[in-house]
N, C-alpha and C positions, 0 to 999 in steps of 0.2 A: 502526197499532198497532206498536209498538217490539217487535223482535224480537233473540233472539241473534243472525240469519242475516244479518237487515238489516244490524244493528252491526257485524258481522267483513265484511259486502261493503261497507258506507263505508269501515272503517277499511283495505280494501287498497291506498287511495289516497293511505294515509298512510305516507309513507317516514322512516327515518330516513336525517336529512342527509349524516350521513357515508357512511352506505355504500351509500346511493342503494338499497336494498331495501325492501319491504312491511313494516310493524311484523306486519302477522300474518303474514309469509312469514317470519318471524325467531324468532316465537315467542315476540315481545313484548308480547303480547296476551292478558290471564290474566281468567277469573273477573270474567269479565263478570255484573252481575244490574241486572234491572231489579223498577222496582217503578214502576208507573205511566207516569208521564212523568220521572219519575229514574232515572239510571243511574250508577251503578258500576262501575270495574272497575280490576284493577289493572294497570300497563306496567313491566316490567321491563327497565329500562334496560342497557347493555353493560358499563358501569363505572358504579362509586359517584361522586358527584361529576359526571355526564356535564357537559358547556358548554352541550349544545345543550338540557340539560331542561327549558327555560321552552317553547322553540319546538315542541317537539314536545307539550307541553300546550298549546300554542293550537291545533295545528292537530289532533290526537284530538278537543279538547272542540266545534273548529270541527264537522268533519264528523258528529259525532254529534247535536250541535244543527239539523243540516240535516236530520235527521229525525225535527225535531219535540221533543227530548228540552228538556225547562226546566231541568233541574238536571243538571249532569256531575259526579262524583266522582274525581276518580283518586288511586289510592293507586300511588308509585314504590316498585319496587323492585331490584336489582340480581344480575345472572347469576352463576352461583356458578361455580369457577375449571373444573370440567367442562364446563358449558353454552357459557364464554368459548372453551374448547380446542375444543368439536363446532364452534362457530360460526365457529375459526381455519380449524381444516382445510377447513370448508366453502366457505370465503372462497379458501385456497391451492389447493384443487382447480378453482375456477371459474376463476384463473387459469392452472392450467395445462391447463387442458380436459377435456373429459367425462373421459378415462382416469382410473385410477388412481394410476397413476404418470408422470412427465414422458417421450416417447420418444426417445433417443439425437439428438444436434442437434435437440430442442425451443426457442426459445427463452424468453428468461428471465421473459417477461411477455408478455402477451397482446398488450401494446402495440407488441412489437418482431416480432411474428411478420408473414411478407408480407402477409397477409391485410387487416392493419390499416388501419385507415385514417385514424387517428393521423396527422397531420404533424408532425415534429420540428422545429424551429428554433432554433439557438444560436446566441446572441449574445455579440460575441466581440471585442475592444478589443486592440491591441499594449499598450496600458500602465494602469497602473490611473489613477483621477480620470477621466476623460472621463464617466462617468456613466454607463455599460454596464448598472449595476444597475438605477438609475434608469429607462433605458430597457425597460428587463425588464419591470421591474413595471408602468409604466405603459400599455406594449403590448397584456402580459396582461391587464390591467383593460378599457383598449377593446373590445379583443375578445371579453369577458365582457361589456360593456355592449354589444355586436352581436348577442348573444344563442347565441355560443359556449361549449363546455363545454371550459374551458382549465386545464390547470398549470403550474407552475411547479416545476424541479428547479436550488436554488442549488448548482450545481456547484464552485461558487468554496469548496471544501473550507478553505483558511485564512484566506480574506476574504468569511464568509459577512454578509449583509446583509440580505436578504430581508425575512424579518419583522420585523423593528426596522423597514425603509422604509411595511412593508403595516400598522405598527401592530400586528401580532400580539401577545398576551402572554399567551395559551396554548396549551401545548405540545399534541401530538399523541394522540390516543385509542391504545392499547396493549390490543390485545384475544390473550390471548395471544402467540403470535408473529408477528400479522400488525398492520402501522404503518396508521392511518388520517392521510392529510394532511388538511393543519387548513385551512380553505377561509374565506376574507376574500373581500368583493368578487366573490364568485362562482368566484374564483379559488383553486383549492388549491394547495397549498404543500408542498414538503418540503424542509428543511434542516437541514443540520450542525448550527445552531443552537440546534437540538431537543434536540439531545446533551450538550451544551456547558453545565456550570455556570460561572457567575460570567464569562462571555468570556473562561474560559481559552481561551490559544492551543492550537492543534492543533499539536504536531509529530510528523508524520509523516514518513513516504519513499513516492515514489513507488507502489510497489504498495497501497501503503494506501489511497490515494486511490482508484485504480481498482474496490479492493474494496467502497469506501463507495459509487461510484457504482452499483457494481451491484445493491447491496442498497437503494438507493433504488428499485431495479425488483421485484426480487423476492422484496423484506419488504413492500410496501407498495399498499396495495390503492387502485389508483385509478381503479377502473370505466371508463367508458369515456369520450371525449375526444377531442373534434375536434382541439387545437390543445397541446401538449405545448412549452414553452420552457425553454430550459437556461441559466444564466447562467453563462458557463466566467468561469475567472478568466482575470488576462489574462496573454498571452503565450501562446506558443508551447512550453505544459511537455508534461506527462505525461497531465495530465484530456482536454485535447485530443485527443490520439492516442485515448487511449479511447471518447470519445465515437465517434470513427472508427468506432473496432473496433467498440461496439455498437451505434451507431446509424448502419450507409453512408451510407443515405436521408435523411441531415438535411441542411436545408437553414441557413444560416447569413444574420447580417446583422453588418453590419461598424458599429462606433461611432469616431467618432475628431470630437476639437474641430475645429475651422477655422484654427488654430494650424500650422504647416506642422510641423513637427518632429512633433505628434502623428499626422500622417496620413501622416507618413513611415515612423513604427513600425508604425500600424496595417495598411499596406501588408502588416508580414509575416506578422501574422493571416491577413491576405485569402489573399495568396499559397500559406501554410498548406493553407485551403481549396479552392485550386485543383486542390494537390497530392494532397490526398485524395481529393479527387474532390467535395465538396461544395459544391452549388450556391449559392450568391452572391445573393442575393435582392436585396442595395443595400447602399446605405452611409447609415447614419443620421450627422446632422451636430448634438450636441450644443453648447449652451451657444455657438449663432450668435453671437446679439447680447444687448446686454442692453438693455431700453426703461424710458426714462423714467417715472414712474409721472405724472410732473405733466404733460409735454410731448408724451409719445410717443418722442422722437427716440430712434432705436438707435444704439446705441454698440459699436462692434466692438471686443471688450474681447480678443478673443484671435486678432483679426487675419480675415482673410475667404477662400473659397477651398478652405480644407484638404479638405473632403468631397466638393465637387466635381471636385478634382483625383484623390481616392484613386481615388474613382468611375470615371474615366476610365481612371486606370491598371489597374483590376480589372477593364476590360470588363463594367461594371456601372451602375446608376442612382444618383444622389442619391433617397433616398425621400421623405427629409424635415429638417426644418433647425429644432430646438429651442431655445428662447431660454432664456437665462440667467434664472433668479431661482429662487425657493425655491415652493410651492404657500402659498396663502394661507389657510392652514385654522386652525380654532378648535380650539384643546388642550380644548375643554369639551366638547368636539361628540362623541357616541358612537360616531359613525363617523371618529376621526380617527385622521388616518396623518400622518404626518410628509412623505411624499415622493409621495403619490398627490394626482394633479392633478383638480378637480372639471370634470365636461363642460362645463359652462357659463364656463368658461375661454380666454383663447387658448391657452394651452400645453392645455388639455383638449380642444381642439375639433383642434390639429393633431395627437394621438397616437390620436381620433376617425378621423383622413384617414387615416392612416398604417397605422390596423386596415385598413381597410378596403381601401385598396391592397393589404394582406399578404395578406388571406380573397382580396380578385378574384386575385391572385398564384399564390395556394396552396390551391383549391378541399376542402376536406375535407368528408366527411358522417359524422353519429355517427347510429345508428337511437334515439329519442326511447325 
Protein backbone atom coordinates (compact mmCIF):
# COMPACT_ATOMS: atom_id res chain seq x y z
CA UNK A 1 0.00 0.00 0.00
CA UNK A 2 1.31 3.43 -1.09
CA UNK A 3 2.06 5.63 1.73
CA UNK A 4 3.12 9.36 2.37
CA UNK A 5 6.12 7.82 4.55
CA UNK A 6 7.02 5.26 1.72
CA UNK A 7 7.03 8.25 -0.90
CA UNK A 8 9.35 10.88 1.01
CA UNK A 9 11.76 7.54 2.09
CA UNK A 10 12.15 6.60 -1.97
CA UNK A 11 12.37 9.95 -2.88
CA UNK A 12 15.46 10.57 -0.30
CA UNK A 13 17.39 8.74 -2.90
CA UNK A 14 16.55 11.19 -5.29
CA UNK A 15 19.24 14.02 -5.57
CA UNK A 16 19.24 17.02 -7.36
CA UNK A 17 22.06 16.97 -9.92
CA UNK A 18 23.62 20.01 -9.22
CA UNK A 19 23.80 20.20 -5.74
CA UNK A 20 24.32 16.69 -5.09
CA UNK A 21 21.41 16.85 -2.11
CA UNK A 22 18.05 14.81 -1.16
CA UNK A 23 14.96 16.60 -3.23
CA UNK A 24 13.30 16.02 0.26
CA UNK A 25 16.37 17.29 2.35
CA UNK A 26 15.86 20.64 0.20
CA UNK A 27 12.36 20.87 0.45
CA UNK A 28 11.59 20.01 -2.92
CA UNK A 29 9.13 17.82 -2.25
CA UNK A 30 5.52 19.24 -1.73
CA UNK A 31 1.93 17.92 -1.38
CA UNK A 32 2.39 14.74 -2.03
CA UNK A 33 -1.53 12.84 -2.34
CA UNK A 34 -2.27 9.71 -3.37
CA UNK A 35 -5.39 8.11 -4.57
CA UNK A 36 -5.07 4.58 -5.08
CA UNK A 37 -2.30 3.41 -7.22
CA UNK A 38 -1.87 7.17 -8.48
CA UNK A 39 0.05 9.75 -7.20
CA UNK A 40 0.78 13.24 -7.19
CA UNK A 41 2.71 15.65 -5.93
CA UNK A 42 4.24 18.82 -6.62
CA UNK A 43 8.58 19.42 -6.98
CA UNK A 44 9.69 22.72 -6.54
CA UNK A 45 12.50 23.26 -8.60
CA UNK A 46 15.53 26.11 -7.53
CA UNK A 47 14.95 28.31 -10.50
CA UNK A 48 12.19 28.71 -13.21
CA UNK A 49 13.58 27.18 -16.36
CA UNK A 50 15.86 24.57 -14.35
CA UNK A 51 18.28 22.39 -17.53
CA UNK A 52 18.17 19.38 -15.42
CA UNK A 53 13.93 19.27 -15.14
CA UNK A 54 13.46 16.52 -17.54
CA UNK A 55 16.12 14.38 -15.34
CA UNK A 56 14.88 14.86 -12.29
CA UNK A 57 11.24 13.94 -13.56
CA UNK A 58 12.55 10.60 -14.58
CA UNK A 59 14.19 9.79 -11.83
CA UNK A 60 11.06 11.15 -8.89
CA UNK A 61 8.52 9.32 -11.40
CA UNK A 62 11.44 6.28 -11.50
CA UNK A 63 11.59 5.67 -7.68
CA UNK A 64 7.93 6.22 -7.04
CA UNK A 65 6.84 3.59 -9.69
CA UNK A 66 9.28 1.15 -7.62
CA UNK A 67 6.64 1.09 -5.38
CA UNK A 68 4.23 -0.13 -7.21
CA UNK A 69 2.53 3.44 -8.17
CA UNK A 70 0.85 3.03 -12.06
CA UNK A 71 0.35 6.60 -12.61
CA UNK A 72 2.99 9.58 -11.40
CA UNK A 73 1.74 13.20 -11.57
CA UNK A 74 4.16 15.99 -11.09
CA UNK A 75 3.29 19.41 -11.02
CA UNK A 76 6.96 21.90 -11.20
CA UNK A 77 7.16 24.59 -9.44
CA UNK A 78 9.71 27.20 -8.47
CA UNK A 79 11.47 28.58 -5.05
CA UNK A 80 10.46 32.04 -4.42
CA UNK A 81 13.61 34.59 -3.95
CA UNK A 82 13.40 33.88 0.20
CA UNK A 83 13.45 30.10 -0.12
CA UNK A 84 16.48 30.69 -2.94
CA UNK A 85 18.20 33.12 -0.09
CA UNK A 86 17.56 30.25 3.06
CA UNK A 87 18.88 27.64 0.57
CA UNK A 88 22.04 30.17 -0.44
CA UNK A 89 23.08 30.53 3.10
CA UNK A 90 22.43 27.05 3.80
CA UNK A 91 24.64 26.01 0.89
CA UNK A 92 27.54 29.01 2.05
CA UNK A 93 27.47 27.83 5.63
CA UNK A 94 28.11 23.98 4.71
CA UNK A 95 30.98 25.32 3.08
CA UNK A 96 32.46 27.11 5.49
CA UNK A 97 31.63 24.61 8.35
CA UNK A 98 29.22 23.79 11.14
CA UNK A 99 30.09 27.66 12.62
CA UNK A 100 28.26 30.41 12.16
CA UNK A 101 30.64 32.50 11.01
CA UNK A 102 34.01 31.70 8.99
CA UNK A 103 37.24 31.58 11.91
CA UNK A 104 40.11 34.18 11.52
CA UNK A 105 42.51 32.01 8.77
CA UNK A 106 39.64 29.66 7.70
CA UNK A 107 40.11 28.87 4.36
CA UNK A 108 38.15 29.96 1.54
CA UNK A 109 36.45 26.65 0.69
CA UNK A 110 36.11 23.42 1.98
CA UNK A 111 38.15 22.25 -0.75
CA UNK A 112 41.32 24.20 0.26
CA UNK A 113 41.25 23.45 3.89
CA UNK A 114 44.21 20.55 5.00
CA UNK A 115 41.75 18.34 5.83
CA UNK A 116 40.70 17.96 2.17
CA UNK A 117 41.23 15.51 0.17
CA UNK A 118 40.66 17.15 -2.94
CA UNK A 119 43.82 16.73 -5.19
CA UNK A 120 44.51 19.83 -7.22
CA UNK A 121 46.42 19.62 -10.55
CA UNK A 122 47.17 22.42 -13.03
CA UNK A 123 47.98 22.17 -16.16
CA UNK A 124 50.13 24.55 -17.40
CA UNK A 125 51.87 25.22 -21.14
CA UNK A 126 55.10 28.16 -21.58
CA UNK A 127 52.95 29.15 -24.73
CA UNK A 128 49.58 29.07 -25.86
CA UNK A 129 48.40 26.44 -29.14
CA UNK A 130 50.00 23.34 -27.77
CA UNK A 131 46.67 22.12 -26.71
CA UNK A 132 46.83 22.65 -22.76
CA UNK A 133 43.01 23.12 -22.86
CA UNK A 134 42.52 20.19 -24.87
CA UNK A 135 44.34 18.19 -22.65
CA UNK A 136 42.33 19.53 -19.52
CA UNK A 137 39.31 18.60 -20.72
CA UNK A 138 40.01 15.31 -21.99
CA UNK A 139 41.92 14.38 -18.75
CA UNK A 140 39.03 15.37 -16.77
CA UNK A 141 36.52 13.27 -18.81
CA UNK A 142 38.78 9.93 -18.35
CA UNK A 143 38.89 10.30 -15.00
CA UNK A 144 35.06 10.83 -14.84
CA UNK A 145 34.82 7.83 -17.00
CA UNK A 146 37.14 6.01 -13.99
CA UNK A 147 34.49 6.65 -12.05
CA UNK A 148 36.01 9.96 -10.23
CA UNK A 149 34.18 12.88 -9.02
CA UNK A 150 36.13 15.68 -11.01
CA UNK A 151 36.29 19.67 -11.88
CA UNK A 152 37.32 21.59 -13.81
CA UNK A 153 38.34 25.52 -12.85
CA UNK A 154 39.16 27.44 -16.60
CA UNK A 155 41.66 29.65 -15.08
CA UNK A 156 42.85 30.94 -18.27
CA UNK A 157 40.68 34.26 -17.25
CA UNK A 158 41.33 35.98 -21.06
CA UNK A 159 41.55 32.66 -23.04
CA UNK A 160 38.81 31.06 -21.56
CA UNK A 161 37.79 27.81 -23.66
CA UNK A 162 36.37 25.24 -21.70
CA UNK A 163 32.87 24.99 -22.44
CA UNK A 164 32.82 25.72 -26.14
CA UNK A 165 35.52 22.47 -26.07
CA UNK A 166 32.95 20.42 -23.46
CA UNK A 167 29.99 21.50 -25.91
CA UNK A 168 28.41 23.37 -22.96
CA UNK A 169 25.68 25.84 -24.02
CA UNK A 170 24.18 26.47 -20.75
CA UNK A 171 25.27 28.75 -18.48
CA UNK A 172 25.41 28.07 -14.57
CA UNK A 173 22.30 27.59 -12.07
CA UNK A 174 22.39 31.08 -9.85
CA UNK A 175 20.69 30.44 -6.65
CA UNK A 176 21.03 33.52 -4.86
CA UNK A 177 24.46 34.27 -4.27
CA UNK A 178 25.97 30.93 -4.43
CA UNK A 179 27.22 29.58 -8.46
CA UNK A 180 26.26 25.95 -9.10
CA UNK A 181 28.91 24.51 -12.01
CA UNK A 182 27.33 23.24 -14.76
CA UNK A 183 28.53 19.55 -15.13
CA UNK A 184 28.96 17.80 -18.86
CA UNK A 185 30.44 14.43 -18.98
CA UNK A 186 30.33 13.96 -15.44
CA UNK A 187 32.55 16.74 -15.26
CA UNK A 188 31.76 20.15 -13.63
CA UNK A 189 32.84 23.23 -14.81
CA UNK A 190 33.38 26.63 -13.94
CA UNK A 191 34.43 29.52 -16.32
CA UNK A 192 34.89 32.97 -17.17
CA UNK A 193 32.84 32.16 -19.92
CA UNK A 194 29.80 32.14 -17.95
CA UNK A 195 30.25 35.82 -17.42
CA UNK A 196 31.12 36.72 -20.62
CA UNK A 197 28.40 38.01 -23.18
CA UNK A 198 28.99 37.89 -26.84
CA UNK A 199 33.03 36.70 -26.42
CA UNK A 200 33.63 39.97 -25.27
CA UNK A 201 37.26 40.31 -24.39
CA UNK A 202 38.09 40.54 -20.75
CA UNK A 203 40.39 43.33 -19.77
CA UNK A 204 41.61 43.40 -16.82
CA UNK A 205 44.79 43.91 -14.50
CA UNK A 206 46.32 41.55 -12.59
CA UNK A 207 44.47 41.70 -9.39
CA UNK A 208 41.40 41.04 -11.11
CA UNK A 209 42.32 37.91 -12.05
CA UNK A 210 43.23 36.80 -8.77
CA UNK A 211 40.01 38.13 -7.39
CA UNK A 212 37.95 35.94 -10.18
CA UNK A 213 39.90 33.08 -9.19
CA UNK A 214 38.99 33.13 -5.85
CA UNK A 215 35.48 33.59 -6.24
CA UNK A 216 35.48 30.59 -8.26
CA UNK A 217 36.15 28.96 -4.62
CA UNK A 218 34.10 30.88 -2.55
CA UNK A 219 30.84 31.87 -4.75
CA UNK A 220 30.49 28.41 -5.94
CA UNK A 221 29.25 25.38 -4.50
CA UNK A 222 31.12 22.36 -5.50
CA UNK A 223 30.39 19.49 -3.05
CA UNK A 224 32.84 17.43 -2.75
CA UNK A 225 35.66 15.97 -5.25
CA UNK A 226 38.26 13.62 -5.67
CA UNK A 227 40.19 15.29 -8.47
CA UNK A 228 39.92 19.30 -8.98
CA UNK A 229 41.88 20.52 -12.51
CA UNK A 230 42.83 24.04 -13.20
CA UNK A 231 43.61 25.13 -16.85
CA UNK A 232 46.24 28.19 -16.13
CA UNK A 233 46.68 30.13 -19.02
CA UNK A 234 50.06 29.93 -20.39
CA UNK A 235 53.08 31.53 -19.21
CA UNK A 236 54.53 32.45 -16.46
CA UNK A 237 51.88 35.72 -15.43
CA UNK A 238 49.92 36.61 -12.40
CA UNK A 239 47.09 33.44 -12.20
CA UNK A 240 50.04 31.33 -11.73
CA UNK A 241 51.62 32.90 -8.58
CA UNK A 242 48.04 32.75 -7.35
CA UNK A 243 47.31 29.59 -7.76
CA UNK A 244 50.65 29.29 -5.57
CA UNK A 245 49.25 31.43 -3.00
CA UNK A 246 46.03 29.30 -2.89
CA UNK A 247 46.47 26.25 -3.65
CA UNK A 248 50.59 25.21 -2.16
CA UNK A 249 49.51 21.54 -2.45
CA UNK A 250 48.87 21.46 -6.24
CA UNK A 251 50.36 19.41 -8.05
CA UNK A 252 51.11 20.41 -11.92
CA UNK A 253 51.55 18.72 -15.52
CA UNK A 254 53.42 20.24 -18.00
CA UNK A 255 52.07 20.19 -22.03
CA UNK A 256 54.40 21.21 -24.68
CA UNK A 257 54.40 19.79 -28.71
CA UNK A 258 57.51 17.79 -29.67
CA UNK A 259 58.71 20.85 -31.70
CA UNK A 260 61.85 21.98 -29.73
CA UNK A 261 61.29 25.67 -29.39
CA UNK A 262 58.01 24.66 -27.79
CA UNK A 263 59.50 22.69 -25.11
CA UNK A 264 62.06 25.01 -24.59
CA UNK A 265 59.31 27.67 -23.51
CA UNK A 266 57.48 25.18 -21.68
CA UNK A 267 60.68 24.48 -19.73
CA UNK A 268 59.92 27.83 -17.99
CA UNK A 269 56.34 26.66 -16.91
CA UNK A 270 58.15 23.66 -15.31
CA UNK A 271 60.88 25.57 -13.91
CA UNK A 272 58.05 27.93 -12.44
CA UNK A 273 56.78 24.94 -10.73
CA UNK A 274 59.95 23.90 -9.31
CA UNK A 275 60.20 27.32 -7.84
CA UNK A 276 57.09 27.17 -6.00
CA UNK A 277 57.47 24.33 -4.72
CA UNK A 278 54.79 22.35 -6.95
CA UNK A 279 55.22 18.87 -7.75
CA UNK A 280 55.71 17.93 -11.41
CA UNK A 281 53.61 15.01 -12.03
CA UNK A 282 54.99 14.72 -16.04
CA UNK A 283 55.05 16.22 -19.11
CA UNK A 284 52.22 15.45 -21.40
CA UNK A 285 53.62 15.59 -25.17
CA UNK A 286 50.61 16.90 -27.59
CA UNK A 287 50.02 16.65 -31.18
CA UNK A 288 53.24 13.83 -31.42
CA UNK A 289 52.42 12.68 -34.82
CA UNK A 290 49.91 12.80 -37.11
CA UNK A 291 48.55 9.15 -38.75
CA UNK A 292 47.33 8.42 -41.87
CA UNK A 293 43.62 7.63 -41.97
CA UNK A 294 44.23 5.27 -45.08
CA UNK A 295 47.76 3.78 -44.34
CA UNK A 296 48.47 4.33 -40.68
CA UNK A 297 51.93 5.93 -41.35
CA UNK A 298 52.73 8.80 -38.72
CA UNK A 299 54.04 11.78 -39.85
CA UNK A 300 55.92 13.91 -37.46
CA UNK A 301 54.38 17.01 -38.57
CA UNK A 302 56.18 19.02 -35.63
CA UNK A 303 59.37 17.38 -35.36
CA UNK A 304 59.91 14.46 -32.53
CA UNK A 305 61.66 14.59 -29.09
CA UNK A 306 60.44 17.90 -27.44
CA UNK A 307 58.41 16.14 -24.33
CA UNK A 308 60.88 13.80 -23.81
CA UNK A 309 63.67 16.15 -23.66
CA UNK A 310 61.55 18.73 -21.32
CA UNK A 311 60.94 15.73 -19.29
CA UNK A 312 64.37 15.04 -18.73
CA UNK A 313 65.31 18.56 -18.09
CA UNK A 314 62.42 18.82 -15.17
CA UNK A 315 63.48 15.59 -13.53
CA UNK A 316 60.20 14.28 -14.57
CA UNK A 317 58.45 11.56 -16.76
CA UNK A 318 57.00 11.61 -20.31
CA UNK A 319 53.38 10.50 -19.33
CA UNK A 320 51.92 10.33 -22.53
CA UNK A 321 52.45 11.38 -26.24
CA UNK A 322 48.93 12.58 -27.97
CA UNK A 323 48.54 12.40 -31.76
CA UNK A 324 47.46 15.04 -33.88
CA UNK A 325 43.95 15.15 -35.48
CA UNK A 326 40.48 16.64 -34.46
CA UNK A 327 37.86 13.95 -32.48
CA UNK A 328 35.62 12.38 -35.01
CA UNK A 329 32.11 13.24 -33.52
CA UNK A 330 28.75 13.86 -35.05
CA UNK A 331 27.35 17.66 -34.81
CA UNK A 332 23.91 15.64 -34.62
CA UNK A 333 24.81 13.46 -31.83
CA UNK A 334 23.35 14.99 -28.37
CA UNK A 335 26.29 14.34 -26.59
CA UNK A 336 28.49 16.28 -28.99
CA UNK A 337 31.51 18.30 -27.94
CA UNK A 338 33.74 19.59 -30.41
CA UNK A 339 37.13 18.59 -28.67
CA UNK A 340 36.21 15.62 -26.27
CA UNK A 341 37.65 12.33 -27.51
CA UNK A 342 35.14 8.99 -27.50
CA UNK A 343 36.82 5.98 -25.46
CA UNK A 344 36.64 3.84 -28.00
CA UNK A 345 39.23 5.75 -29.85
CA UNK A 346 43.05 5.86 -30.11
CA UNK A 347 43.33 9.39 -28.85
CA UNK A 348 40.32 8.03 -26.29
CA UNK A 349 42.01 4.97 -25.20
CA UNK A 350 45.57 6.87 -24.57
CA UNK A 351 43.91 9.95 -22.31
CA UNK A 352 42.01 6.44 -20.85
CA UNK A 353 46.11 5.45 -19.78
CA UNK A 354 46.99 8.70 -18.99
CA UNK A 355 43.85 8.95 -16.09
CA UNK A 356 44.72 6.24 -14.94
CA UNK A 357 48.59 6.86 -14.51
CA UNK A 358 47.46 10.39 -12.75
CA UNK A 359 44.68 8.36 -10.14
CA UNK A 360 47.80 5.47 -9.40
CA UNK A 361 50.02 8.90 -9.18
CA UNK A 362 47.84 10.78 -7.09
CA UNK A 363 45.69 8.42 -4.89
CA UNK A 364 42.60 10.57 -3.65
CA UNK A 365 39.34 9.35 -1.88
CA UNK A 366 35.99 11.44 -1.65
CA UNK A 367 33.43 9.55 1.19
CA UNK A 368 30.34 8.38 -1.49
Amino acid sequence: MLTQEKILDALRGVKDPELGMSLVELGMIRNIRIDGSRVSLDVILTIQGCPLKVKIQEDVEKAIRALGAEEVNIRFGSMTDEERAALSARLRQQRAGAGSAPKPGAPLSPLLAEDSKTQFIAIASGKGGVGKSTVTVNLAVAMAREGKKVGIIDADIYGFSVPDMMGIEQGPVVIDKTILPVERFGVKVMSMAFFVRDNAPVIWRGPMLGKMLRNFFTEVHWDELDYMLLDLPPGTGDVALDVHQLIPQSKEIIVTTPHATAAFVAARAGNMALHTKHEILGVVENMSWYACSACGKKDYVFGRGGGEKLAKELGTELLAQIPLGAPDNDINDPDFSPSVYAPDTETGRIYAELARRIIQKTPAEVKN
